[in-house]
PAZAPA-4460 file (N, C-alpha, C; in steps of 0.05 Angstrom, whole numbers, plus 32768, in hexadecimal, padded with zeros to 4 digits):
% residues 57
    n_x    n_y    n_z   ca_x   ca_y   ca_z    c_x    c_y    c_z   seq   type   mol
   7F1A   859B   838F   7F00   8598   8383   7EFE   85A9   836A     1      X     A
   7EF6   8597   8359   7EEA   85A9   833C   7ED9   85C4   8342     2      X     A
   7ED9   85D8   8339   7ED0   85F2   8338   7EAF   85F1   8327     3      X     A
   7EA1   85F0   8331   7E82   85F4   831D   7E78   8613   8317     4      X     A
   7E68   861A   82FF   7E57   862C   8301   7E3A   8626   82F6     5      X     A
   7E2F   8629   8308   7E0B   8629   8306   7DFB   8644   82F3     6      X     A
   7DF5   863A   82DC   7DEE   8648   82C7   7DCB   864F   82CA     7      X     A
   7DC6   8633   82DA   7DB1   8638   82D3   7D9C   861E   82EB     8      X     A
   7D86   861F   82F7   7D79   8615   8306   7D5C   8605   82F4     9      X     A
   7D5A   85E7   82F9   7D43   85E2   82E8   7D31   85D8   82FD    10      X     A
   7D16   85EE   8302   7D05   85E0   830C   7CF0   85D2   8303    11      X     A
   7CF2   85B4   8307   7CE3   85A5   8302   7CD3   8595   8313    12      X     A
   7CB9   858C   830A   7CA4   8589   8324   7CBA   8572   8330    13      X     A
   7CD3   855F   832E   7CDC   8549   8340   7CED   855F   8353    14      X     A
   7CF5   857C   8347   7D0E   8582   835D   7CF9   8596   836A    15      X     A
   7CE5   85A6   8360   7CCF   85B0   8378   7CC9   859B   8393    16      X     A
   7CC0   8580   8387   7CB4   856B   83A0   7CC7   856C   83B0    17      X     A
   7CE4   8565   83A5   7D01   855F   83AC   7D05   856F   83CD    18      X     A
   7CFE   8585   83C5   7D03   85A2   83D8   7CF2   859B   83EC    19      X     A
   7CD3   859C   83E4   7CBE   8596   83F7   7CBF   857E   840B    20      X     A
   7CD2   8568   83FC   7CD4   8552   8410   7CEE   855B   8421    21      X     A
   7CFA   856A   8425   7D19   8573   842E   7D13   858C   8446    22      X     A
   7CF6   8596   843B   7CEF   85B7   8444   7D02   85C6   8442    23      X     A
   7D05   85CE   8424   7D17   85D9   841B   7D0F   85F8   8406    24      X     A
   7D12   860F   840C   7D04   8620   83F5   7D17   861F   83DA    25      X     A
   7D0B   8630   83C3   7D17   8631   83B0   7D30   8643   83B4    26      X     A
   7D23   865E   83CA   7D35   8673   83D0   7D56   866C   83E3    27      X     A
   7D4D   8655   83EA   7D67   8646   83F7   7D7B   8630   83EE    28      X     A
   7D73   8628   83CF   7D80   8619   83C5   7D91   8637   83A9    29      X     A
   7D80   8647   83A6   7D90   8661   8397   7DAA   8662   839D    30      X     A
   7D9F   8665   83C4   7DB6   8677   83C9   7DD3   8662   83D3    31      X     A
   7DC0   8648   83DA   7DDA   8638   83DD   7DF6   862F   83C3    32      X     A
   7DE1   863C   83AB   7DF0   862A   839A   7E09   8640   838E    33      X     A
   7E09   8662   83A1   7E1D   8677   839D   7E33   8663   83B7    34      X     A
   7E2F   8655   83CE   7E43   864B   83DF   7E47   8631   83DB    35      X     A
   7E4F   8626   83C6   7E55   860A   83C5   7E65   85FB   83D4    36      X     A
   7E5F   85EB   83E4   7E78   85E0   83F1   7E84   85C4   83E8    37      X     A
   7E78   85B8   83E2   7E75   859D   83C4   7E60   858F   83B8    38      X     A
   7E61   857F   83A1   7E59   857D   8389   7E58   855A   838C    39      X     A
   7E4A   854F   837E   7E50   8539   836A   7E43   852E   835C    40      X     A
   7E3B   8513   8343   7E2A   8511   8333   7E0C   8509   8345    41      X     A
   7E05   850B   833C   7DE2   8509   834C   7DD2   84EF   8335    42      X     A
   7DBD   84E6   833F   7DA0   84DE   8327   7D99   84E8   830F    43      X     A
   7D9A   84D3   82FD   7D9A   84E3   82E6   7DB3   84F3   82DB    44      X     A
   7DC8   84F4   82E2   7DD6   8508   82D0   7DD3   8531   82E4    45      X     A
   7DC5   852D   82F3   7DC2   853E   8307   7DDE   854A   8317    46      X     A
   7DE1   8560   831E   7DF2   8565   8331   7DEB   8566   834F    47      X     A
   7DF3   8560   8357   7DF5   8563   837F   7E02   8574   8381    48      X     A
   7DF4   858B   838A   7E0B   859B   839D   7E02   859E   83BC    49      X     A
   7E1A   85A7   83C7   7E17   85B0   83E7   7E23   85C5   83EE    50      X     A
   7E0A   85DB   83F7   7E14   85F7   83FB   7E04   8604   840C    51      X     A
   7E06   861B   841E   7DF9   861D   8436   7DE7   8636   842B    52      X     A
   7DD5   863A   8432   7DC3   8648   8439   7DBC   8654   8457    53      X     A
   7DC3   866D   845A   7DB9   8675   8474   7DC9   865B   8490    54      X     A
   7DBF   864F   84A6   7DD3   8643   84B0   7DC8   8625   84A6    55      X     A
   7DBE   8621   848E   7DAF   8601   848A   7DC9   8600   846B    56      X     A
   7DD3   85E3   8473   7DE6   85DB   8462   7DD2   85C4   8446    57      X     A
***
């Protein structure tokens, strides 16, 4: 797998709702995105990642 580094987080009112429809905090997508476990292109030009937070993947 390609290696990423996250520079930078954009919250915008679609990835706030995003969270709210997921029940997801901001504080748990932070810290997932230090444990990446994989990636791929997303909507829009977006990235997908998947990375754990606490025991929620």
């Amino acid at each position: 797998m390609t290696r990423i580094k996250i520079s930078q987080l954009i919250w915008d009112e679609w990835n706030i709702e995003h969270l709210k429809k997921h029940k997801v905090e901001k504080q748990e997508v932070e810290e997932s995105i230090e444990k990446v476990h994989a990636h791929r292109k997303g909507y829009k030009g977006r990235i997908v990642l998947i990375g754990r937070s606490g025991n929620r993947i």
